[in-house]
Backbone as CSV, one residue per row, in Angstrom:
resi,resn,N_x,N_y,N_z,CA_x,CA_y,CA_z,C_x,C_y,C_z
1,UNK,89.693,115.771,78.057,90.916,115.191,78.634,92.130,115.796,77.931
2,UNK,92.976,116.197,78.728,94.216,116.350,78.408,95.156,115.547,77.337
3,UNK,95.479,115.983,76.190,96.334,115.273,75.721,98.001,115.442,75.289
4,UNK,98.859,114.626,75.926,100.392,114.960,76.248,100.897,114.124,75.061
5,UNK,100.959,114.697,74.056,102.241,113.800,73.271,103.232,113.265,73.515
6,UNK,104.006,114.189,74.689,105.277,114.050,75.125,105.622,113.986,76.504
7,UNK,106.714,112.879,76.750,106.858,113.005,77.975,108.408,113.046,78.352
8,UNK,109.124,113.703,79.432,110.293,113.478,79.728,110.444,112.460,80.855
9,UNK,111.198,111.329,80.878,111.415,110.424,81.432,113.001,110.694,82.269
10,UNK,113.119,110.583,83.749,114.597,110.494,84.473,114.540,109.282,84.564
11,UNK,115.719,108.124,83.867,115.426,106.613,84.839,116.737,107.023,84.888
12,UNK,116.936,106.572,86.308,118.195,106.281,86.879,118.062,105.063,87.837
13,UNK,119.118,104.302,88.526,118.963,103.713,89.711,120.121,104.299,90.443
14,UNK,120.189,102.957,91.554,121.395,104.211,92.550,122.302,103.536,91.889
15,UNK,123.623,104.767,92.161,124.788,104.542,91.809,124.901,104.753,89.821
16,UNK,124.193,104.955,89.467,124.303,105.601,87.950,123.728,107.298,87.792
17,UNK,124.276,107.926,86.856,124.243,109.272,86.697,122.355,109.273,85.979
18,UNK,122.560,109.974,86.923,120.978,110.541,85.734,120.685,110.721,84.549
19,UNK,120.211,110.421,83.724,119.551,111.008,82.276,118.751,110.995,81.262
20,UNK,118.731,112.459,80.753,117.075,112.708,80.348,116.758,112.355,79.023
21,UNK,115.783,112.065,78.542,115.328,110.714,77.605,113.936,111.531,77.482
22,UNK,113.487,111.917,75.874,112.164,111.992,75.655,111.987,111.488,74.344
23,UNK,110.564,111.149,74.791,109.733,110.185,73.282,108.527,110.873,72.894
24,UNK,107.875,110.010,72.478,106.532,111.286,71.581,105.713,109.675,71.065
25,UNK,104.209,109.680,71.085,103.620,109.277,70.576,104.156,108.386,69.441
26,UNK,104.513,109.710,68.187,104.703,109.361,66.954,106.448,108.743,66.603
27,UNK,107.477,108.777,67.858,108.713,108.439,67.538,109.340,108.719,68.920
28,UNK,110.015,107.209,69.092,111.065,107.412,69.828,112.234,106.373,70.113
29,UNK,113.197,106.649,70.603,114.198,106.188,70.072,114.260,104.345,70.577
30,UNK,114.477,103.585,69.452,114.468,102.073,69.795,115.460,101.783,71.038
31,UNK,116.694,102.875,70.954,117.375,102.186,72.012,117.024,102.478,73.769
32,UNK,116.072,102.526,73.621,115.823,103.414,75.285,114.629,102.441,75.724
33,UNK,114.837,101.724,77.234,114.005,100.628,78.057,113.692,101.105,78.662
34,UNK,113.029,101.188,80.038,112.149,101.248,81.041,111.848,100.158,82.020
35,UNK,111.930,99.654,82.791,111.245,98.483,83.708,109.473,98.973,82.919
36,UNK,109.011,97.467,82.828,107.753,97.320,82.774,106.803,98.171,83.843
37,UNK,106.021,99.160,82.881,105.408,99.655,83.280,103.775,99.477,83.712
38,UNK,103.481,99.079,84.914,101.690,99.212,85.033,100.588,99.713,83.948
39,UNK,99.973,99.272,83.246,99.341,99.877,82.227,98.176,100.656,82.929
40,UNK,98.018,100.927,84.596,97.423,101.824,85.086,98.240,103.557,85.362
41,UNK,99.071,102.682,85.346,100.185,104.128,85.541,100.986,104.340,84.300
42,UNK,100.713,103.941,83.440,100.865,104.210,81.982,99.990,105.253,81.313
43,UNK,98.678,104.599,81.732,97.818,105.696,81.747,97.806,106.853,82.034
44,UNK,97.928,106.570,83.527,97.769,108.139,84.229,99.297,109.282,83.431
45,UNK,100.267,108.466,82.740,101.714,108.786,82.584,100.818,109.708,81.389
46,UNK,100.649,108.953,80.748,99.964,109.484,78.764,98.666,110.465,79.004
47,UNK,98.019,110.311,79.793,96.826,111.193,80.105,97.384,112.533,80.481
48,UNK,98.274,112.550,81.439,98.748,113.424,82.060,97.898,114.012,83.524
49,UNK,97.062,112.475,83.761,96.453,112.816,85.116,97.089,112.675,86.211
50,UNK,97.148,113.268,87.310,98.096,113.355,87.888,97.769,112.034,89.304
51,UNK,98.735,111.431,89.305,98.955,110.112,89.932,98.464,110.403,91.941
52,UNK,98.503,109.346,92.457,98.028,109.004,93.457,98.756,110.111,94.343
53,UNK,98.306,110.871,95.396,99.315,111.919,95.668,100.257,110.858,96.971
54,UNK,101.277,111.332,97.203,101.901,110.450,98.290,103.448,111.539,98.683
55,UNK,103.221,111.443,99.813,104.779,112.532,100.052,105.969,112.017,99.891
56,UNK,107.157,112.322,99.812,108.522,111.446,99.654,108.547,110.708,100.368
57,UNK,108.102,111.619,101.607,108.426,111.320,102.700,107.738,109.991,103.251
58,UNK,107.360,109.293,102.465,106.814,108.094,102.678,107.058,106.976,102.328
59,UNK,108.505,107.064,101.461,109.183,106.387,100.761,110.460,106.509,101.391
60,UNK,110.937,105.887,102.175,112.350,106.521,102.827,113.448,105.480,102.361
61,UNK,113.007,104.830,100.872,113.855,103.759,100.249,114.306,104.303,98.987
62,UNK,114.003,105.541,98.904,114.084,106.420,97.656,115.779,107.020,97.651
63,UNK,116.106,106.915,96.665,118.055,107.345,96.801,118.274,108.893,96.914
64,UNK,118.815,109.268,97.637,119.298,110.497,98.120,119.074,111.158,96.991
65,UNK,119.564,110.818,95.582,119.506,111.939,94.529,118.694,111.910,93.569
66,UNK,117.148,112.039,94.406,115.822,112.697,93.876,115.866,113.746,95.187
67,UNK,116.305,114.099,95.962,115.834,115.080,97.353,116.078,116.471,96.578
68,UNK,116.958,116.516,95.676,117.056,117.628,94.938,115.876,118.210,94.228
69,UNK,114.886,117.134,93.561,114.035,117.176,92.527,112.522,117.710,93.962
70,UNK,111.638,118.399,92.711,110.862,118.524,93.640,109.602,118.096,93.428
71,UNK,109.063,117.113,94.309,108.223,115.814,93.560,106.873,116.078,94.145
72,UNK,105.938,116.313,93.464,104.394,116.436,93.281,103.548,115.111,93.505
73,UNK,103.556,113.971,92.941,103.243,113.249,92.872,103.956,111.993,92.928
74,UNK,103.867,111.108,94.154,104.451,109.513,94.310,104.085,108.480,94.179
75,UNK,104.362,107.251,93.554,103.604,106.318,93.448,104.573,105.129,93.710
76,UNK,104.594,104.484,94.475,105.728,103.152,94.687,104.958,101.804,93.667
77,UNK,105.576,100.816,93.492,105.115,99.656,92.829,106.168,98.872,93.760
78,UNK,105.443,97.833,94.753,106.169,96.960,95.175,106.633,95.318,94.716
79,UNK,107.316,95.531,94.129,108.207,94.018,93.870,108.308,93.065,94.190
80,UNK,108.192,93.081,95.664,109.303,91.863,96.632,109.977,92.189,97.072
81,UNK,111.427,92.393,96.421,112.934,92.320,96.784,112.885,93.561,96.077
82,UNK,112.280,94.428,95.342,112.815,95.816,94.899,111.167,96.803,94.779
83,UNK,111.658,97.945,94.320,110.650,98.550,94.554,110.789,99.556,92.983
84,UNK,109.579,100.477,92.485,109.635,100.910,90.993,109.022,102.284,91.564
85,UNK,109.636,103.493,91.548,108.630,104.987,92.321,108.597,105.220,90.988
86,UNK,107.344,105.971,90.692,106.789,106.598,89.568,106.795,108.365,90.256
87,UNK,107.763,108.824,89.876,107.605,110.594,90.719,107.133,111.665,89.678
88,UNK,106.267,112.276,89.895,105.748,113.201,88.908,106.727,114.359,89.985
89,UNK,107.171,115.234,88.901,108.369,116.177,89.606,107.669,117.500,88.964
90,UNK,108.189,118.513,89.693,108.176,120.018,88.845,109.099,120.213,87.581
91,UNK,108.470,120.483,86.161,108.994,120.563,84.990,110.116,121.722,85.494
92,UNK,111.672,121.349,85.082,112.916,121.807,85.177,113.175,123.232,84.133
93,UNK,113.795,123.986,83.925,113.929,125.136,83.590,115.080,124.631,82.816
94,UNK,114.406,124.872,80.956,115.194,124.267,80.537,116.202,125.164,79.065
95,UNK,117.197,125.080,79.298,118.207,126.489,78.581,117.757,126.647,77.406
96,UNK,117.633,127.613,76.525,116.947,127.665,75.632,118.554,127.146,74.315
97,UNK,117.559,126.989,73.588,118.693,126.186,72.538,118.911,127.100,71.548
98,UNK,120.334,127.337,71.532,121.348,128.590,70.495,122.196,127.613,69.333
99,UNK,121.589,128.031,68.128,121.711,127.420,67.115,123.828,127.253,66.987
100,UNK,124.476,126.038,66.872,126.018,125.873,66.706,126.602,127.254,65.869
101,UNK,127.449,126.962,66.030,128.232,128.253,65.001,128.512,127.121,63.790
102,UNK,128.784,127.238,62.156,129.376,126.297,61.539,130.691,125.875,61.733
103,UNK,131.379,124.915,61.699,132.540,124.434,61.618,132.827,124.858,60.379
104,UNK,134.267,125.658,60.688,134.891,125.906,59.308,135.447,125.017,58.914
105,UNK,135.205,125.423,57.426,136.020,124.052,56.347,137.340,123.711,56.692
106,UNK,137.085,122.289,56.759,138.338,121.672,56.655,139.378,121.624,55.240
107,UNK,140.462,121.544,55.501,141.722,121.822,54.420,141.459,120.348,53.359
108,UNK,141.728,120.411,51.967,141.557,119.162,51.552,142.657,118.576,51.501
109,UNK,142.636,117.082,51.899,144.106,116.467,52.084,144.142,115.267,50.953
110,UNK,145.110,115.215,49.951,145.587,114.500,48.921,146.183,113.455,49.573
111,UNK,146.074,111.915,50.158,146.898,111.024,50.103,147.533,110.955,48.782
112,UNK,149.052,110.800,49.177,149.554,109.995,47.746,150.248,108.488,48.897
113,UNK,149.738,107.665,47.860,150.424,106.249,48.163,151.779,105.869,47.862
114,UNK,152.847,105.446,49.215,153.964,105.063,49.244,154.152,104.258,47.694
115,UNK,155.089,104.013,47.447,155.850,103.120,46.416,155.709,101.809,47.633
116,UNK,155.850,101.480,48.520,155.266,100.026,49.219,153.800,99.900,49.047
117,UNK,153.107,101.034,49.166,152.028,100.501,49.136,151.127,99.861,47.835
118,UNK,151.774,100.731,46.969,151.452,100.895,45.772,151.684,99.175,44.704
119,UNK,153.238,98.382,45.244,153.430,97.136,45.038,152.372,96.093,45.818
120,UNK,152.332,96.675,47.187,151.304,95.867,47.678,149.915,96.027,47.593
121,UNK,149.537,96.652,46.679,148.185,96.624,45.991,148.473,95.549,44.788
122,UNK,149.436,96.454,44.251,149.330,95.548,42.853,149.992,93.548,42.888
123,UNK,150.135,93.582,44.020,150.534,92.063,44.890,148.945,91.533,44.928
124,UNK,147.933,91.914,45.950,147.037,91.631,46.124,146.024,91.701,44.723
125,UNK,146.383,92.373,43.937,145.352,92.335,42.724,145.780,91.032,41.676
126,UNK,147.322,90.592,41.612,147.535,89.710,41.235,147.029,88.379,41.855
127,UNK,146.407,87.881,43.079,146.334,86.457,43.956,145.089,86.509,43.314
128,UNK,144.970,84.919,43.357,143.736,84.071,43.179,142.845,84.027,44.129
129,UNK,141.385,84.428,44.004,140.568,84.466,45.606,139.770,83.191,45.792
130,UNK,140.144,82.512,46.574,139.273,80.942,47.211,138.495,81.230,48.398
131,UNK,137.468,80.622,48.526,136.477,80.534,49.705,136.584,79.390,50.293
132,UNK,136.855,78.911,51.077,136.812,77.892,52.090,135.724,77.762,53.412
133,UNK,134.705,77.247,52.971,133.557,76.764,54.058,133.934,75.371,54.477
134,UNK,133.997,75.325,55.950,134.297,74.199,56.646,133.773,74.311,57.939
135,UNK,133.034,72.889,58.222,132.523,72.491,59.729,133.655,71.615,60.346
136,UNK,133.927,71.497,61.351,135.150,70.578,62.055,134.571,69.901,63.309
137,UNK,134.331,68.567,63.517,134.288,68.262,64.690,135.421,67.300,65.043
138,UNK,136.005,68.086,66.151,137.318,68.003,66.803,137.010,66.764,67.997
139,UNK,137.563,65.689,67.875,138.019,64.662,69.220,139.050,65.003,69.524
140,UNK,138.833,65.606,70.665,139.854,66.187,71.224,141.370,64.897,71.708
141,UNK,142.197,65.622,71.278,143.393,64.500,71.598,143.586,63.342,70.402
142,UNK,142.864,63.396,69.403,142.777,62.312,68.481,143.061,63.787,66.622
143,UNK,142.105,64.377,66.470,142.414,64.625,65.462,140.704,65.531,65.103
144,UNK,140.645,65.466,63.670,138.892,66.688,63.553,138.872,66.045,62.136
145,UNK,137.488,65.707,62.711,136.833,65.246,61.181,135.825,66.724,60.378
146,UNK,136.520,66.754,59.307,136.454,68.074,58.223,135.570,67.798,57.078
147,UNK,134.592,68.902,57.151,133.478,68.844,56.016,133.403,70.063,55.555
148,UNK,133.951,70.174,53.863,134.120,71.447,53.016,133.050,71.584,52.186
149,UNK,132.225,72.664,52.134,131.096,72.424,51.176,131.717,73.106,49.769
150,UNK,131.040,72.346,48.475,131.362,72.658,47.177,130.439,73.170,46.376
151,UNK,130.446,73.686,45.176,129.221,73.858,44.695,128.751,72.309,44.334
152,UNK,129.562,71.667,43.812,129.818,69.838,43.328,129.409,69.119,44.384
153,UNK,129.281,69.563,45.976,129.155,68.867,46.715,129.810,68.613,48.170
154,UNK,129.870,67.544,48.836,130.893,67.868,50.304,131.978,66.651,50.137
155,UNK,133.139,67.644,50.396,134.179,67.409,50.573,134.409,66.534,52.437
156,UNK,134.519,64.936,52.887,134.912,64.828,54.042,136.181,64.243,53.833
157,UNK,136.910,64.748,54.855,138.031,64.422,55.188,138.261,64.209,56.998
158,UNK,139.575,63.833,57.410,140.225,63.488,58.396,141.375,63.831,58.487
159,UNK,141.605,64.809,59.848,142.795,65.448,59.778,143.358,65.006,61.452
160,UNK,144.610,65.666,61.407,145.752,65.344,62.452,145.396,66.565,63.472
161,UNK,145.063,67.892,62.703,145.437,68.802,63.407,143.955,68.779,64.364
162,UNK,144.093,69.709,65.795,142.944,69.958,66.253,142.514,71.387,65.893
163,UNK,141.111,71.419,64.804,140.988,72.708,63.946,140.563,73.745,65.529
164,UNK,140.194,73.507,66.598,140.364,74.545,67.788,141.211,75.707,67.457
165,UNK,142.228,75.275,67.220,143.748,76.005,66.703,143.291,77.028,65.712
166,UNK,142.503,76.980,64.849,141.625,77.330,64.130,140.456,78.303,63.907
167,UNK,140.037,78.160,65.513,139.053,78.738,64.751,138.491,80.363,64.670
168,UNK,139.743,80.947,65.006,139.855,82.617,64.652,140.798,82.647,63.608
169,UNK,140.497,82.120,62.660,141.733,82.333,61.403,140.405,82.539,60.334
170,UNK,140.781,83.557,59.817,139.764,84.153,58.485,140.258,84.248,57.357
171,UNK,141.528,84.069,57.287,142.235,84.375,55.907,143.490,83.967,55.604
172,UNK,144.117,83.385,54.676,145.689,83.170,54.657,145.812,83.106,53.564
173,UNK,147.483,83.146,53.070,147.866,83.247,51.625,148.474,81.717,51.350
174,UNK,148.526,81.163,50.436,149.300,80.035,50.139,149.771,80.407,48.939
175,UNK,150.873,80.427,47.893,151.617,80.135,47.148,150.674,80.685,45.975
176,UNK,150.353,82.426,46.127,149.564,83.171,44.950,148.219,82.725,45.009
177,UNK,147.430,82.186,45.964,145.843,82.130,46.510,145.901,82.703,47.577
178,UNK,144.763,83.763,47.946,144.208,84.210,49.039,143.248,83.472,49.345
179,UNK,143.023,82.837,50.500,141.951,82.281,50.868,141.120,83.221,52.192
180,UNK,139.604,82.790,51.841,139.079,83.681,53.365,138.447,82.205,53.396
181,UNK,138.111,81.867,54.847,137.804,80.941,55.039,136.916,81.340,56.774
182,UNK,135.805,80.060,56.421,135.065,80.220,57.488,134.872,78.906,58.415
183,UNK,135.029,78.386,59.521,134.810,77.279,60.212,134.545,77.149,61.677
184,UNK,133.177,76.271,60.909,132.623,76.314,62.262,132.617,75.212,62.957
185,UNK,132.836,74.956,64.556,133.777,74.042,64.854,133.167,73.292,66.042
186,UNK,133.315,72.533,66.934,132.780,72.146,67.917,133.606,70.685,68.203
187,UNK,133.579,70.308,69.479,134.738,69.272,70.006,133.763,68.178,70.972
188,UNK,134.605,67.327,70.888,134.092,66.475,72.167,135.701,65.747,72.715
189,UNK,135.369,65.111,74.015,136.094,64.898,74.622,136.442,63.251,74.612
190,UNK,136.864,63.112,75.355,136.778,61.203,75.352,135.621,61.001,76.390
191,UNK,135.701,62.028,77.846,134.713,61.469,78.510,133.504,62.176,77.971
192,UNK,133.100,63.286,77.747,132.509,63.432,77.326,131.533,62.246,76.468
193,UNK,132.498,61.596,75.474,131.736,60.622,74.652,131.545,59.297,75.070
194,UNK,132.231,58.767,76.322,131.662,57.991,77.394,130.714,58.126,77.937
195,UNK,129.893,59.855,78.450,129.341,60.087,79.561,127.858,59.922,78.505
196,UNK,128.095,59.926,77.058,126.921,60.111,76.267,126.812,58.800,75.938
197,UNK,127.643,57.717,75.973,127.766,56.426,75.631,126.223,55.848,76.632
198,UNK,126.828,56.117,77.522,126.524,55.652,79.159,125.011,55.662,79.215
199,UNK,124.880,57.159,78.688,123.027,57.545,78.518,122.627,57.028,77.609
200,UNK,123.164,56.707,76.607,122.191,56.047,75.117,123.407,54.978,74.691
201,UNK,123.078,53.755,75.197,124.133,52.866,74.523,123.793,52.719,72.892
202,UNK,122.664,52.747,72.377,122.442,52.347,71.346,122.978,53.467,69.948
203,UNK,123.254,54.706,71.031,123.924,56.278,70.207,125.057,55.948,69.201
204,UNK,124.818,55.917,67.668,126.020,55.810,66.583,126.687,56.424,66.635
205,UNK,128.135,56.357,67.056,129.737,57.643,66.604,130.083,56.781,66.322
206,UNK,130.108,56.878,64.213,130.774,56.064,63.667,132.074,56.492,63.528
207,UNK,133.026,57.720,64.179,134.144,57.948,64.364,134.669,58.253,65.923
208,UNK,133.952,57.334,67.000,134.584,57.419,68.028,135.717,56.397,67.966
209,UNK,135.697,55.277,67.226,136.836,54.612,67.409,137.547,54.287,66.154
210,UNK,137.716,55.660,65.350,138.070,55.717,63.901,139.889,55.829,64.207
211,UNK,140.336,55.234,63.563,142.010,56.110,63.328,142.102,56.805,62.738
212,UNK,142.391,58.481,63.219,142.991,59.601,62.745,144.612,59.667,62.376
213,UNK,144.470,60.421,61.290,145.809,60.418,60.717,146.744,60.578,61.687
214,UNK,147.940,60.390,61.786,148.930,61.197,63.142,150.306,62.172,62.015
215,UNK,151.010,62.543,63.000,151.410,63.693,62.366,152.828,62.605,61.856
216,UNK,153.771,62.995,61.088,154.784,62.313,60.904,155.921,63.521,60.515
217,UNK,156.905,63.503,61.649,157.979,64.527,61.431,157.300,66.127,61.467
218,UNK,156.714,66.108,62.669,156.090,67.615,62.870,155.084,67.937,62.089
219,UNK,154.609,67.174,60.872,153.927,67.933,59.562,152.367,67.222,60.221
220,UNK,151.537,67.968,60.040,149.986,67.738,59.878,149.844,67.006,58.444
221,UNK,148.811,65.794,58.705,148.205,65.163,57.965,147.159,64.836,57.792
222,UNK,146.392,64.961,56.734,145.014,64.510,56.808,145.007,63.321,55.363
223,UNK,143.537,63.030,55.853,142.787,61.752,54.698,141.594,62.177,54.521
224,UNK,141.678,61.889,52.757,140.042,62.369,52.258,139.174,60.868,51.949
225,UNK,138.043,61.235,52.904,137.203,59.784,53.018,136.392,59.777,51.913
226,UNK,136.062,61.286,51.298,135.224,61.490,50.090,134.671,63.125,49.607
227,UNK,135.005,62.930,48.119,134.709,64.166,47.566,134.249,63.728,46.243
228,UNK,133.740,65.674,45.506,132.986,65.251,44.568,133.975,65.232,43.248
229,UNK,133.804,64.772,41.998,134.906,64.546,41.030,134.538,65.684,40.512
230,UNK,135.592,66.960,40.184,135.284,67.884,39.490,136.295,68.701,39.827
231,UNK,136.182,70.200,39.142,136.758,71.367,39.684,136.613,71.596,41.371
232,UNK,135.958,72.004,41.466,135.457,72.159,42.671,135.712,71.394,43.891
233,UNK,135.467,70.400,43.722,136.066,68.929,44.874,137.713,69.780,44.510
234,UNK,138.089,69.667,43.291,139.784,69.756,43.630,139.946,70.700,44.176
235,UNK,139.562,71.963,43.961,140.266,73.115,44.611,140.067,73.289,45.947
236,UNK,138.638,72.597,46.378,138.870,72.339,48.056,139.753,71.237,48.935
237,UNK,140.506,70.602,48.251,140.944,69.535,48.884,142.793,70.274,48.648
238,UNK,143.040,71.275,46.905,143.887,72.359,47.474,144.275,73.073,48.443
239,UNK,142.714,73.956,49.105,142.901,74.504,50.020,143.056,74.087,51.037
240,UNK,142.475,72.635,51.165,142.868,72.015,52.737,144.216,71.681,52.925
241,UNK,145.280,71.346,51.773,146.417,71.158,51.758,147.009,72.859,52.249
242,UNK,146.538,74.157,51.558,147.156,75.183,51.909,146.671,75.342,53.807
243,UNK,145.343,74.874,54.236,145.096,75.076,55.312,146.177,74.459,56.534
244,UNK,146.347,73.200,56.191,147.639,72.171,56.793,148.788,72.821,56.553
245,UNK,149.404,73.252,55.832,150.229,74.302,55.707,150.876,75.218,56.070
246,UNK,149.505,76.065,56.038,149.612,77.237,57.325,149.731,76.849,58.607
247,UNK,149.179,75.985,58.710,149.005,75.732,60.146,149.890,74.852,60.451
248,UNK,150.952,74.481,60.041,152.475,73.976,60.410,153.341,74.954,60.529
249,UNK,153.470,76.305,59.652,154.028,77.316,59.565,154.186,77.955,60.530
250,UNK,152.696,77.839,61.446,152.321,78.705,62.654,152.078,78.108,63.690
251,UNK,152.362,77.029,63.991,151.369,76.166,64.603,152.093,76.831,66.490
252,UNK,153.253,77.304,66.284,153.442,77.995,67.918,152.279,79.111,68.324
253,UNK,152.379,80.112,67.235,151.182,80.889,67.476,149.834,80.887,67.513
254,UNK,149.523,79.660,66.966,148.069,79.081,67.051,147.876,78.427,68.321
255,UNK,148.821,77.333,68.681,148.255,76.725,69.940,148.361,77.590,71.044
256,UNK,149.313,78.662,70.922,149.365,79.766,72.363,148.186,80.750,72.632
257,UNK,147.873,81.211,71.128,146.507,81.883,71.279,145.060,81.059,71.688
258,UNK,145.083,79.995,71.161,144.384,79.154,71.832,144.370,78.813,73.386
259,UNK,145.450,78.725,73.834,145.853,78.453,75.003,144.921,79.900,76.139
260,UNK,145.416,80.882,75.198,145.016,82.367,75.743,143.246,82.628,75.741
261,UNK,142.843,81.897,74.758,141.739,81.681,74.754,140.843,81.174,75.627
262,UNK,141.214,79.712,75.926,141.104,78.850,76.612,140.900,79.517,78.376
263,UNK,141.961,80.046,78.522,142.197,80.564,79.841,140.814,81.763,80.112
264,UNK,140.670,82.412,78.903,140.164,83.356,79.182,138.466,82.533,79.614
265,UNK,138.241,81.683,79.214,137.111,81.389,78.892,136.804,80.470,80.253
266,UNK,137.847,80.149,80.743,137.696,79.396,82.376,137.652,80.830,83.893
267,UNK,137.836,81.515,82.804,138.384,83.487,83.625,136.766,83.176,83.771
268,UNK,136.171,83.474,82.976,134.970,83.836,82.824,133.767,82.984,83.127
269,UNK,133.979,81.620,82.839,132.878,80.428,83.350,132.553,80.193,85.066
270,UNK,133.895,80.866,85.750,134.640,80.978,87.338,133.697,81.912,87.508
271,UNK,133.849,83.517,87.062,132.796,84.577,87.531,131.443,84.951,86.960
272,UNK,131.192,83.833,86.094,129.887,83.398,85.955,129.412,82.905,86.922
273,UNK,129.839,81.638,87.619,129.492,80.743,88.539,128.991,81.329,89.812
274,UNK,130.493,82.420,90.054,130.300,83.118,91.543,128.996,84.392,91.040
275,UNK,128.809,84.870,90.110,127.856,85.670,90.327,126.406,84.980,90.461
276,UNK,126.309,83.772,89.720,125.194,83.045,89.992,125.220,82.742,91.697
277,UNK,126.125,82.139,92.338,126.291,81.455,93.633,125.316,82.979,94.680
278,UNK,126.339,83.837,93.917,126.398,85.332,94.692,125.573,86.377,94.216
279,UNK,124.895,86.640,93.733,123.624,87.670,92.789,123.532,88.885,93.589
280,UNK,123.875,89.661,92.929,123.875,91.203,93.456,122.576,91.648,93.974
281,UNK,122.361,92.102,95.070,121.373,92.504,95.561,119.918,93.630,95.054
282,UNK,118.948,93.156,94.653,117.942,93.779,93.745,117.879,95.582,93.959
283,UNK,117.684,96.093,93.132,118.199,97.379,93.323,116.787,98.026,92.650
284,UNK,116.472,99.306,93.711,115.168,100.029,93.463,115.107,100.988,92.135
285,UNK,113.950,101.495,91.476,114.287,101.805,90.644,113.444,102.770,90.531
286,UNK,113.875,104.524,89.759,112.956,105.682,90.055,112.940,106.310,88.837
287,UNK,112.109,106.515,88.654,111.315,106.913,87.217,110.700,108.602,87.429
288,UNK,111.386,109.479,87.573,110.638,110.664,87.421,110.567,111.538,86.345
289,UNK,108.602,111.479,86.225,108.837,112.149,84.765,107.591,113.415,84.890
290,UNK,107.841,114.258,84.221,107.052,115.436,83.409,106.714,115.780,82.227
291,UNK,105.008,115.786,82.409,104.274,116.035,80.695,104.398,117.470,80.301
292,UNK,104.783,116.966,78.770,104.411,118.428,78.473,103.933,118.262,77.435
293,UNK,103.671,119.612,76.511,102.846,119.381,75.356,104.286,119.329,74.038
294,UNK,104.270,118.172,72.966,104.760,118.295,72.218,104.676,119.363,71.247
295,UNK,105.108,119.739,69.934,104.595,120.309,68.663,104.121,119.413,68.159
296,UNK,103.757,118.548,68.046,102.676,117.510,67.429,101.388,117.491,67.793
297,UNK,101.355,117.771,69.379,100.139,118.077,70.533,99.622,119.436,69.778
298,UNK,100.540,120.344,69.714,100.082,121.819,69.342,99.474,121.793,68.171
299,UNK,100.456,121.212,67.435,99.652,121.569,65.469,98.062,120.853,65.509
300,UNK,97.989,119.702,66.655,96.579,118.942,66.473,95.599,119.210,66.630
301,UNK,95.391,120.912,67.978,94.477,121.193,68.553,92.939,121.235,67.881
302,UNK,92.457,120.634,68.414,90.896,120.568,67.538,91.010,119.548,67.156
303,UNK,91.554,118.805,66.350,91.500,117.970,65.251,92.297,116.120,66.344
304,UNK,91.838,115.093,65.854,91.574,114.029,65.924,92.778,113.263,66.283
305,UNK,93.832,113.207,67.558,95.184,112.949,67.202,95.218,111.400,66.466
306,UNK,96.281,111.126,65.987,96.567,110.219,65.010,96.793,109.135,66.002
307,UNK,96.428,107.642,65.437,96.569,106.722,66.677,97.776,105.662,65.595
């Protein structure tokens, strides 16, 4: 029996450009799929026996641009709603490969750093670096109950702001601390927490009917329900003060990007919907390929290929 190390694969469907894709036994590339292949015609693919004979011309669901190719062997796989041709084609005439010329050296280029930049390094090497881990669950229209983890322990609190506003912010400065900060966030609604009431009366939200701080004179406020006594408890209950902060500072540009957010995300839930309602029509799919012998095939002759 014939043995093909290698095979060249055309997948295209209609309306995408053709292109050529080869693998080998011993390596090939993770990023490259296939529609599920018949492990009978897998066979015949790796053997290099040559498949069921069948004329094109018997396939008249086949896309105009295989008529170019000149196909030996056809094999359809019917679907249902789509169809899979397996085309064994005549091996293509293929340019022989002329080693690049080198790229001449590039010139070496010396950055020197501005006198701005140079302060604003030595700015950033002076700040204090804080980590801020925080979960937020946001009632929407009421306020977000805030949980900071410590090494000491968890920090909960109760805040004014809705951390939504929030939650693409990775970093900010407060008063010679850099903070990077991470939060992960999630909301409920009022009906929402009616509509869950409704299904499980017996369901605990021991902060559905909590009083959240409210804001007083534009400023965000929060309350700490509990933290741990130490370093640590303090400097997170710091940063939540620098977090409130910022986010008074900014709070136009936070709720608009949010806003932008928001929109985008109803953009998208809309042509989700209609593509579900509406599902693009199943589309055929043609696989034409030619064996040949690898250099792996060659160096093996005689000898036992490697499994």
């Amino acid at each position: 029996m014939s043995v093909f190390s290698g095979i060249f694969l055309d997948c295209h469907l209609r309306l995408i450009s053709t292109e050529y894709v080869m693998f080998d036994r011993f390596s090939h590339p993770s990023n490259f799929s296939v529609p599920k292949i018949p492990s009978v015609v897998l066979t015949l693919l790796l053997t290099g026996v040559p498949l069921l004979a069948q004329p094109v011309e018997s396939h008249p669901k086949q896309p105009a641009s295989v008529s170019s190719l000149k196909i030996l062997d056809s094999l359809e796989v019917d679907l249902g709603d789509r169809s899979i041709f397996y085309n064994r084609i005549e091996p293509p005439v293929l340019k022989s490969w002329v080693k690049p010329k080198p790229a001449p050296a590039e010139a070496t280029v010396i950055y020197v750093q501005t006198a701005e930049e140079l302060a604003e390094e030595k700015r950033l090497a002076a700040l204090r670096y804080e980590w801020l881990n925080l979960e937020a669950a946001v009632y929407v229209g009421r306020g977000s109950e805030v949980r900071m983890s410590t090494e000491e322990g968890e920090v909960v609190a109760l805040s004014s702001i809705d951390f939504r506003h929030l939650e693409m912010l990775f970093h900010f400065e407060d008063e010679g601390v850099f903070y990077s900060a991470f939060c992960f966030q999630y909301s409920w609604t009022r009906e929402e927490l009616a509509e869950w009431r409704r299904e499980d009366p017996t369901a605990a939200w021991p902060l559905e009917h909590k009083a959240f701080p409210v804001e007083v004179g534009g400023m965000s406020r929060f309350e700490v329900i509990s933290a741990p006594r130490g370093k640590a408890g303090e400097a997170a209950i710091e940063g939540l003060e620098a977090l409130h902060a910022y986010h008074d500072a900014n709070r136009k540009a936070l709720v608009a990007a949010f806003a932008e957010r928001e929109k985008a995300r109803l953009v998208y839930e809309q042509e989700e919907a209609e593509r579900k309602a509406n599902p693009p029509a199943p589309k055929d799919t043609v696989i034409n390929y030619f064996p040949i012998r690898s250099v792996y095939a060659t160096q093996s002759e005689g000898v036992e290929v490697r499994k």
